[in-house]
C-alpha positions in Angstrom: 77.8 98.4 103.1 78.5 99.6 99.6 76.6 103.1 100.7 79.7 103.5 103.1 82.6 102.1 100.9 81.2 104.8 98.3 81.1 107.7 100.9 84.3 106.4 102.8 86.8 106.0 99.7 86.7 109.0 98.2 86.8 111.0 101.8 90.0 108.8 102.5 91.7 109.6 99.4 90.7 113.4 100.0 92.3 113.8 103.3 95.4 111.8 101.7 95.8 113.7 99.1 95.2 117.1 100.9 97.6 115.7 103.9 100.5 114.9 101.1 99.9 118.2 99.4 100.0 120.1 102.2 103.7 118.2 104.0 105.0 118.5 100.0 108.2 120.8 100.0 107.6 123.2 97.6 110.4 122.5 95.2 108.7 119.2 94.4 105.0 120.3 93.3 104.4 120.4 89.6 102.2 122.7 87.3 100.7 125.0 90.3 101.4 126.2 93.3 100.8 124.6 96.2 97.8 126.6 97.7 96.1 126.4 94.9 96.4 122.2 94.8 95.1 122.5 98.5 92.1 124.7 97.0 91.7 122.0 94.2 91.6 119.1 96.7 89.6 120.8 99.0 86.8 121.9 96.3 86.7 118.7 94.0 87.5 116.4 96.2 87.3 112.9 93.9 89.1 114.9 90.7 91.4 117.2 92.6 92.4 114.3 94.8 93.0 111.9 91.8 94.6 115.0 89.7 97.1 115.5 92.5 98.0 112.0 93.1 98.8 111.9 89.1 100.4 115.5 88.2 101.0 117.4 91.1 104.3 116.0 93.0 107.1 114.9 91.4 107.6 111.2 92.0 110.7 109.5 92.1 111.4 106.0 90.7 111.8 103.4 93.2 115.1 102.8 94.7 115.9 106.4 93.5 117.6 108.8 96.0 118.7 108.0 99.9 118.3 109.1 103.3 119.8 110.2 106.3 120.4 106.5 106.7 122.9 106.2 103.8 123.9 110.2 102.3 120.5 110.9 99.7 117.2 110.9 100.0 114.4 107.9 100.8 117.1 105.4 100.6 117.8 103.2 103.4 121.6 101.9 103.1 123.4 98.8 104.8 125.6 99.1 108.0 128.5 97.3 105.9 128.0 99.8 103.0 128.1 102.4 104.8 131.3 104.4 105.1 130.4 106.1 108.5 129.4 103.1 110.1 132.5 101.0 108.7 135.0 103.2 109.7 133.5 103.5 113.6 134.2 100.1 113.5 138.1 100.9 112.5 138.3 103.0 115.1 136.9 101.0 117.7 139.2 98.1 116.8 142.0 100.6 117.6 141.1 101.6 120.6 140.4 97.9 121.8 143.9 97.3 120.7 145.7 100.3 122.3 143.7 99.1 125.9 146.3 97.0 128.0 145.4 93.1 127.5 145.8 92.4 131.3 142.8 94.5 132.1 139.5 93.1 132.6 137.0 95.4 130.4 134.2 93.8 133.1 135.3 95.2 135.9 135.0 98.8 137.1 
């Protein structure tokens, strides 16, 4: 069983580390270019996979950033901070309130 963990772990963090290498926009590699991070990974699998994981992407700090969800980049925001979502809810309070109160919303 420790024969395979020993063959297994370093293969895993080899095709993780050449996957993430590979998906990395360019502006956010460090020290080399990128081709020649996939060449180190792919080589020296155990040190260029390790050497990557430390040096070669710029990492951000957690919590740092946003997304698409809230205006940044790997941030996830809440509907009720979200200026978007808060003012759909504005407008659909209008709209409810301009409809004539005799109709039935349930009925077609």
């Amino acid at each position: 069983m420790l024969r395979v963990l020993m063959f297994l772990v370093p293969l895993a963090l080899s095709v993780y580390a050449f996957i993430d290498c590979i998906s990395t926009k360019d502006d956010d590699i460090r020290h080399m270019p990128k081709p020649l991070w996939a060449i180190l990974v792919l080589l020296f699998p155990l040190v260029g996979s390790i050497s990557w994981l430390i040096a070669g992407k710029k990492r951000q700090p957690a919590g740092a950033g946003g997304s698409a969800w809230g205006g940044g980049r790997g941030r996830w925001v809440a509907p009720d901070d979200n200026p978007d979502f808060l003012k759909s809810l504005d407008e659909d309070k209008k709209r409810e309130k301009d409809r004539d109160p005799d109709e039935d919303p349930r009925t077609d």
